[in-house]
N, C-alpha and C positions, 0 to 999 in steps of 0.2 A: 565505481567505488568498491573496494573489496567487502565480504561479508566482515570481519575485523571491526574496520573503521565504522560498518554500519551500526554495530553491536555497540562500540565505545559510544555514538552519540545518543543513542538509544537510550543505555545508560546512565548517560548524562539528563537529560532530558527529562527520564523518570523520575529521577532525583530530588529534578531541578521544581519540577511541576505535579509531583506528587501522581503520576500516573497508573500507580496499580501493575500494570506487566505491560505486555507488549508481544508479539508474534511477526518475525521477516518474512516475508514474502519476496522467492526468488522471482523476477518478471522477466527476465533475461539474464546472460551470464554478465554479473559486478555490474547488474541494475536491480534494485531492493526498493520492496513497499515494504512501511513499519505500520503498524496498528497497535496501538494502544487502550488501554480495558478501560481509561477512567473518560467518560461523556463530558462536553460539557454543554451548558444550559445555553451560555451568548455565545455566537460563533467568533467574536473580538477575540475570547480566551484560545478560541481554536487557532486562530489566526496569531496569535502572540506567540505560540507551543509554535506552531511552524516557521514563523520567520525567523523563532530564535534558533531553529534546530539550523533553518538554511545559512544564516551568518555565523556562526564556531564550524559548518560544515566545509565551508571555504570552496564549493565546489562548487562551477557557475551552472551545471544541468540543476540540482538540487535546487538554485537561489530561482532560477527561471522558472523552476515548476509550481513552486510558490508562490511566484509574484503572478503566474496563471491562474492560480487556487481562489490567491485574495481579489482581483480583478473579477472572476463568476461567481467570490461569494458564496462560495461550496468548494467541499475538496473533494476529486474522484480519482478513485484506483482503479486498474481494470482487473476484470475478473475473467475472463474470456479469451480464447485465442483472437491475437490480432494479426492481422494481414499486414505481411512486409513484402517488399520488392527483393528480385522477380519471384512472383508467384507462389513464396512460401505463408508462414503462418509461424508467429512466435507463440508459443504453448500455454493456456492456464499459468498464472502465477503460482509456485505452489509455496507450502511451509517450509522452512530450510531452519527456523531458530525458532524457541518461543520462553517467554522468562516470565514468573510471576503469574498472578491474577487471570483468568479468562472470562470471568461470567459478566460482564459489564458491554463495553464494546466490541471487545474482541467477540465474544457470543453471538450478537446484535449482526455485525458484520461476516460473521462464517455462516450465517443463517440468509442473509441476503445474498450471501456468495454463490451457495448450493441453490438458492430457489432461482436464482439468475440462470446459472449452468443449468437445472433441471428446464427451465422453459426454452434454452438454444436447442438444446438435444430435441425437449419434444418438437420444436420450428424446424429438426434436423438440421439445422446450422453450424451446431456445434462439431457432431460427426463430420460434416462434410468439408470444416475449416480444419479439424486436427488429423486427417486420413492425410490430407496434405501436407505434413511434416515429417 
């Protein structure tokens, strides 16, 4: 999905559910994590913010990662280089947009982000997954 369309439902979103800001995160080229600054207390509400985004999104990877999300009752982004075939490694997600508000989630989450990446590096995992790209 292009960065564009990612930003428009974002938008929408924020809008729609009073979310404070938000931050894209590139994961690959036109695959985007979005993170949003406003927490919520029941994960029902988290879970309502996501399926709404995946139905106006119209795009069946998006609806499928969701319906994973709500299935383990937790949502996960990755932070870390991942392993793909053959024998590469797709990179750190990094920031590519960010609108509004930070000190809430988005804080919360950039701070899990870094203390995750700081413990690969120290297991030297992480060196030795991104040497390989």
């Amino acid at each position: 999905m292009p960065l564009e369309k990612v930003r428009e439902l974002a938008d929408l979103a924020l809008k729609r559910f009073k979310l404070g800001g938000y931050v894209i995160l590139e994961s690959s080229p036109n695959n985007y994590h979005v993170v949003f600054d406003r927490p919520f207390r029941y994960w029902s509400k988290t879970a309502r913010v996501m399926a709404w985004i995946a139905i106006i999104s119209g795009n069946p990877n998006v609806q499928k990662w969701v319906c994973m999300q709500l299935i383990k009752e937790a949502s996960t982004l990755r932070v870390s280089p991942k392993p793909t075939n053959p024998e590469g490694y797709k990179p750190t997600p990094k920031i590519v947009y960010q609108y509004g508000g930070r000190n809430l989630g988005i804080k919360a989450y950039l701070e899990a982000r870094m203390e995750t990446l700081k413990l690969l590096k120290e297991l030297e995992i992480y060196e030795e997954q991104t040497t390989q790209t």
